[in-house]
C-alpha positions as CSV (number, residue, x, y, z in Angstrom):
1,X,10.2,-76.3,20.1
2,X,9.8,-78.8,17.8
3,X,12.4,-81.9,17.5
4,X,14.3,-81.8,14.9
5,X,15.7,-84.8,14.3
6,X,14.4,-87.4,11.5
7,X,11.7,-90.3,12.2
8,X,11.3,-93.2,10.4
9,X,9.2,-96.7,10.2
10,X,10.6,-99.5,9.0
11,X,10.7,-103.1,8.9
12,X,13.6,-104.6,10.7
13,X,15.1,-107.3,8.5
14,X,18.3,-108.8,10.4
15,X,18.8,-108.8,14.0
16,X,22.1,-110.9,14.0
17,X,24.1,-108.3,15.0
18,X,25.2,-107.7,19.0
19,X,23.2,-104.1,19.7
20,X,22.5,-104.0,16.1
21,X,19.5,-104.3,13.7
22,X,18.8,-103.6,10.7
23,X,16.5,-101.7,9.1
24,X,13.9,-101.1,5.8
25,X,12.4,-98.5,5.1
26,X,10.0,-97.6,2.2
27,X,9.0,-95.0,0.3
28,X,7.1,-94.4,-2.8
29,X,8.1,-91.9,-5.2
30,X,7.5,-90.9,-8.7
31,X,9.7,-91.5,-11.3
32,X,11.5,-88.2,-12.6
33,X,10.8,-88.8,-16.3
34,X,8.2,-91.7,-16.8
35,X,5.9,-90.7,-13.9
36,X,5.6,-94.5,-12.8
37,X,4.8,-94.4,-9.0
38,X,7.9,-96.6,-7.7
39,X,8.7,-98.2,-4.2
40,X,12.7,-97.4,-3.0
41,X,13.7,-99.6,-0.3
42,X,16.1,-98.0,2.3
43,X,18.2,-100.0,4.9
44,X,19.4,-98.5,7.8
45,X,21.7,-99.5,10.8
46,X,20.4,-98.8,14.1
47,X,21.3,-98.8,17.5
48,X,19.5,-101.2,19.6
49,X,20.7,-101.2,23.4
50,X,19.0,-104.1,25.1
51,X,18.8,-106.9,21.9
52,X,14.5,-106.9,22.5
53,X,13.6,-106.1,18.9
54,X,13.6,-109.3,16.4
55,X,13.2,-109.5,12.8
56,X,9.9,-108.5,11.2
57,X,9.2,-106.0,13.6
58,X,7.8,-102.9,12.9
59,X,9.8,-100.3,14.6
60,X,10.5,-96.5,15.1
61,X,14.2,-94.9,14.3
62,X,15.2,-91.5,15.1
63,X,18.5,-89.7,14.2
64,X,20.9,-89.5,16.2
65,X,24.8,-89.1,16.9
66,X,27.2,-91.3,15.2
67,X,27.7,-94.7,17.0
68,X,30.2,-96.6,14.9
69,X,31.0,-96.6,11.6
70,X,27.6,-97.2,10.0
71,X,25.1,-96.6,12.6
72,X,23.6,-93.1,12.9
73,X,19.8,-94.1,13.9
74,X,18.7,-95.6,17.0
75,X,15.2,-97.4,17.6
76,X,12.7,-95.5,19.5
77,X,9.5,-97.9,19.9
78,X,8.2,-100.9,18.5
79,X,5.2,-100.3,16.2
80,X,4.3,-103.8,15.7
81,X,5.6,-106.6,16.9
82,X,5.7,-109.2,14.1
């Protein structure tokens, strides 16, 4: 059976937090009324266990259960390292 949780690429853009990063994700969409092709950034907290990804890395994040307050997405794999 397929997985069904969400997956997601992003940018991270702050790794200051302990376990923490965050990150952006981008997607392009078309405006409802206009039609102008438009880029909506995303941030996302995400749970990252052992502190190895840093800022400007392209990374993986999958769903998952809630882990604090804001964090509901945990890093899977690096896609780039930056």
């Amino acid at each position: 059976m397929k997985e069904q949780r969400k997956r997601l690429v992003g940018t991270i853009v702050s790794d200051k937090m302990d376990k923490t990063v965050v990150v952006a994700v981008t997607t392009v969409k078309r405006h409802p009324l206009y039609g102008k092709v438009v880029q909506v950034v995303k941030k996302y907290k995400a749970h990252d266990e052992a502190n190895q990804y840093k800022e400007g890395d392209l990374v993986e994040i999958i769903e998952s259960q809630p882990i604090s307050r804001h964090k509901r997405w945990a890093v899977v794999a690096a896609v780039q390292q930056a």
